[in-house]
Structure formats: structure tokens, C-alpha cells
C-alpha angles and dihedrals in degrees: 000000000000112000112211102170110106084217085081094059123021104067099044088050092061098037086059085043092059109041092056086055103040087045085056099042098033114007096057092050093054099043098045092045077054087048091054108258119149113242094252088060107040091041084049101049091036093050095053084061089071090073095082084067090038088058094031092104095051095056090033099088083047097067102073087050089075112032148334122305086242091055085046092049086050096044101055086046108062086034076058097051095042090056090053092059089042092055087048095044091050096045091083092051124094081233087070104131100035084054107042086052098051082046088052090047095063099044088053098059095038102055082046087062087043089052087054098040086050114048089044089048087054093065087047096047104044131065110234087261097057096044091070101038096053093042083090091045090046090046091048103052095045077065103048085056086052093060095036091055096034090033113027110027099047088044089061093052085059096049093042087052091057089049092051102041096263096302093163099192102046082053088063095039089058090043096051095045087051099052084048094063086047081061101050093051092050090046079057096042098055094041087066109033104038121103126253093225110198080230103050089043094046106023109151110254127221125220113251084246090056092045094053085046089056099043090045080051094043092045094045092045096051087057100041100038088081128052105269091250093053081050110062089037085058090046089043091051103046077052108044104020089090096031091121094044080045094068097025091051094061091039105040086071094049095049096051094057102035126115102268090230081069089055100263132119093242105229120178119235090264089047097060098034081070098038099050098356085061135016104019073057091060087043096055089048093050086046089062098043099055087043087061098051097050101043079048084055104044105355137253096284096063094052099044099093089048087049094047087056093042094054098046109024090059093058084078094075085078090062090058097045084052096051098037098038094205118209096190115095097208085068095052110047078053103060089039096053088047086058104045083042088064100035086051090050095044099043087067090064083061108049090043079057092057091048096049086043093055089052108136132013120021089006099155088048093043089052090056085047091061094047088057088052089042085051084048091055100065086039110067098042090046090060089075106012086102095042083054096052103050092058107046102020152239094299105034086044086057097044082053087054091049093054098042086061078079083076094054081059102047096050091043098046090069094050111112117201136181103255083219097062124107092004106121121259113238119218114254107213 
């Protein structure tokens, strides 16, 4: 029996596209501060896991050259899978960390090619129509996978934890093995629902040298379409733009679960699955959401300065939390919800950036080339936001974020955009 309907398959694509991603960024920091890493080493070695998505856009043209996009999807998918049993076989060794890090490695890269393999496959494997119908169920669902792997699952190795006398390991174990068999199931899955398109299955292949002609050509057009001066303040700003959100996104976990005599607010596992795992989650969603409709109402030029202020003042809130160390978890989730709320609306200031910046030629791989600046850009301040922190504090940690957010304004403050971009085309009868 041969299944058509993209419902088969969508969701479940993106939901296997999330969780690898969200296991590597989140997961990892949580499990290795309850393994007993110090925050410099566990923000250093998590953050160089960001360069699979800084270089995505370098191996990405490549991958036609070798197989389908499907082979690619299936592939990635049992290679994940196979690095989350790997994580979960080395945790009892006394190799562990050495381990746990080559497994997330590979994870890491692999879910970077399935990114790739996917999202092209999406436009293959779905009529026009389709494709943006299903751009909301995609998006959803990535989510989904978001709260499942940040929420869920961390929320089970608490509890775990509880059930086995706080044996902190075998509760990972049992977690990583879990979401192997997840993606067993899903590698079976999509091998047997995912469509055979004519163009995945005979797309014309280029030669390697034809492939290194055409990046050289993408990488020397993104930095000469633009006067050189709009140029450096576009490069100045995908860098700079999250450098706040750079150093409090690999902190903000850490502070939260950590013991309250080392400045943190000591959630349990359960505790902060809901907190940031949950509902900051929803919170950054809703966030979105709202930043789109209003950049489709008035454009993105008439919101930039809001988004600028949504993305940076909320980060405040951290510096209460430091100071008044809350216990009640009503207060918290709050604070947390407010921040992730404005970091949702004024990344889409961002993102909508990216897209006006990639207008024109090679516009589909220049807007690859940005994400792998945009990936660049939590990377480099996540290789010494814990060393940092460990020297000066949580709060003043936190009052250093605050007044790194004068940088977000002053890149921003030299961008010019068409007031007419992003603002929704009415139809003309």
C-alpha cells in the first residue's frame, strides 16, 4: 500500500528534525552540570557543537552530488539514532565524557545533513499548494519536538532519578536508550512512508568541479551585492545582533538548576523541563507568532525598534531572579516566559533581516550562508560565557548581559530597510 498524503509524513519529519538538535543545545548541558561538570567546561565543549550548522551551508550543495535526498533523510535517522545509544552505552564507563561528547558530535553533524536533506526534500515532495499549507504543520511540530526533548524528556530523568534513588546516570542511560528506540521507529517509519519523487530519484548531478565553481560564486557574491559599507553593517549586525542571548542562553539553564548556595534557584530536572522546557518554549512560540503578524501589518521597518527592545530589556528579569533568588515557581516561570516572549518577537526581526539580506542572486544559498553566520553567532559567545561566569557570578554575569544588549542597538541603529518589506501585499482586484 502506497501512502500520498503529506500528513504521513510531514510532521513526523520535523518532529525527527527538532529532537536531534534540541538533545545536542539543551539536553547535553543539563545532563553533564548533573554529572558534575563545572559551567566553563560544559558552555565550552556544548557550544563547539554549534559548528556542524556554521559549516552547513559549505557541504550542503554536496550532497546531491552522492545520493537522494530520501536516502539522505533515512540515513541521518538511523546514524541519529545510533549516536543516541552510543551516548547512553558509554555513560557507565569511566570514558564518559569523552564518549558522550564523540557520540554528540555525530549527532550533531548528522542531524545538520538531515536538516539539509529535509528541507530540500519538502519542496520535492510537496505540490505548491502543499508546501504552504503544511509551512505552519512543519513549524508545529518542530516545536513540539522542542518541548518533548527540553520538557519531557528532562522531566522523566527527574523523575527517574526520584524512582532510583537519585542515580543520576542510570536515569540517562534509560532516557537515551528510550529516545533510540524513537528513532528507530521514525528511520522505519520514513522508509516506508516517504515518497519516491521523479525529481529526488533523477535529479541531474554536477561534477565536484561544477559544485566548488558555484559556492566560490555564492561566497564572493553575499559580500559584494551590497555597497561595502552595507555590507559590513549586515555582517556586524547577523553577528552581533544575539550576542546577549549568545552568553544568557548557555547560562540561563545552568542558573536555574543549580544549588542555591552557588547562586542559582535549584530546580530539579522536573522542575526546569517545565520552567524552560515548557512553558518559556510556548512563550517563544507565541512570541513568533505575534512578530510575524505584525511585520505582515506595518513591515518590518516599523517594528524594528519594538523588536530591538523585546529581544534585549527582558533579559533583566535574570538579574532579579539572581538577586532575589525566588523559590516559588509561579515567579519563575514568569519571568522566564516574559524573556523567551520577547526573545520569540525580536528574533523575528532577525530572521526577516537574513531574508531581505539574501534579495537577488543566490538567494536560497545566501540564505543558507547567513544561517551559518547566525549559527556562528551563538557560538562564539557560548565558548566563555561559562568561564565568565564562574569568575564574576550569576549576577553580575546577568548585569554584564544587560549592558551587552548596547551593542544589539548599535548594530542595529546603521541597517537601512525598505519600509515596504515584509509588510503583506494586498490583492489588487
Amino acid at each position: 500500500m502506497k501512502i500520498k498524503t503529506p500528513w504521513a509524513w510531514v510532521p513526523s519529519l520535523y518532529f525527527a528534525e527538532g529532537l536531534p538538535y534540541v538533545a545536542v543545545m539543551t539536553i547535553s548541558m543539563v545532563m553533564y552540570k548533573q554529572m558534575g561538570l563545572n559551567n566553563a567546561d560544559i558552555t565550552f565543549y556544548t557550544s563547539w557543537l554549534y559548528l556542524p550548522w556554521v559549516i552547513k551551508p559549505l557541504w550542503s550543495p554536496f550532497i546531491d552530488l552522492l545520493r537522494s535526498k530520501r536516502w539522505w533523510i533515512v540515513g541521518m535517522q538511523l546514524l541519529i539514532g545510533a549516536a543516541f545509544g552510543g551516548i547512553a552505552f558509554t555513560l557507565p564507563t569511566s570514558f564518559w565524557l569523552q564518549g558522550t561528547l564523540f557520540f554528540f558530535w555525530i549527532m550533531a553533524f548528522a542531524s545538520a545533513t538531515h536538516d539539509i536533506a529535509a528541507d530540500g526534500f519538502y519542496m520535492l515532495g510537496l505540490e505548491e499548494h502543499e508546501q504552504a499549507w503544511f509551512v505552519g504543520i512543519r513549524s508545529t511540530f518542530y516545536r513540539l519536538a522542542t518541548v518533548f526533548g527540553s520538557g519531557v524528556l528532562i522531566m522523566i530523568a527527574g523523575n527517574l532519578q526520584v524512582i532510583y534513588k537519585n542515580s543520576i546516570k542510570f536515569s540517562w542511560i534509560i532516557v537515551f536508550y528510550g529516545v533510540t528506540g524513537i528513532f528507530i521507529a521514525l528511520w522505519l517509519w520514513h522508509h516506508y512512508v516517504l515518497p519516491r519523487p521523479k525529481e529526488d530519484c533523477n535529479h541531474q548531478k554536477k561534477s565536484t568541479q561544477e559544485l566548488f565553481l558555484g559556492l566560490s560564486k555564492m561566497i564572493s557574491t553575499f559580500f559584494v551585492k551590497l555597497p561595502i559599507k552595507e555590507v559590513v553593517t549586515a555582517l556586524l549586525f547577523i553577528l552581533l545582533y544575539r550576542m546577549p542571548e549568545g552568553l544568557l542562553g548557555k547560562i540561563s539553564p545552568l542558573f536555574l538548576i543549580d544549588n542555591v548556595h552557588a547562586g542559582g534557584l535549584g530546580l530539579s530536572p522536573q522542575e526546569l523541563g517545565l520552567v524552560q522546557g515548557t512553558i518559556g518554549v510556548i512563550g517563544l512560540a507565541l512570541g513568533g507568532i505575534l512578530g510575524g503578524i505584525c511585520v505582515g501589518r506595518n513591515g518590518l521597518k516599523h517594528w524594528l525598534w519594538p523588536m530591538v527592545c523585546a529581544i534585549t530589556l527582558p533579559d533583566a528579569v535574570y538579574i532579579y531572579l539572581s538577586y532575589a533568588l525566588p523559590s516559588s515557581l509561579t515567579i519563575i516561570s514568569s519571568c522566564v516566559f516574559i524573556e523567551q516572549f520577547g526573545y520569540g518577537f525580536g528574533f523575528t526581526a532577525y530572521m526577516l533581516y537574513l531574508i531581505y539580506y539574501s534579495r537577488g542572486a543566490y538567494k536560497t544559498s545566501h540564505y543558507a550562508f547567513c544561517t551559518g553566520l547566525m549559527a556562528l553567532s551563538m557560538m562564539l559567545p557560548g565558548l566563555f560565557a561559562g568561564a565568565l561566569q564562574e569568575n564574576i557570578g550569576y549576577r553580575s554575569f546577568f548585569i554584564i548581559v544587560m549592558l551587552l544588549c548596547s551593542v544589539t542597538f548599535a548594530v542595529t541603529a546603521f541597517l537601512k530597510i525598505d519600509p515596504n518589506f515584509g509588510k503583506k501585499q494586498k490583492n489588487v482586484e
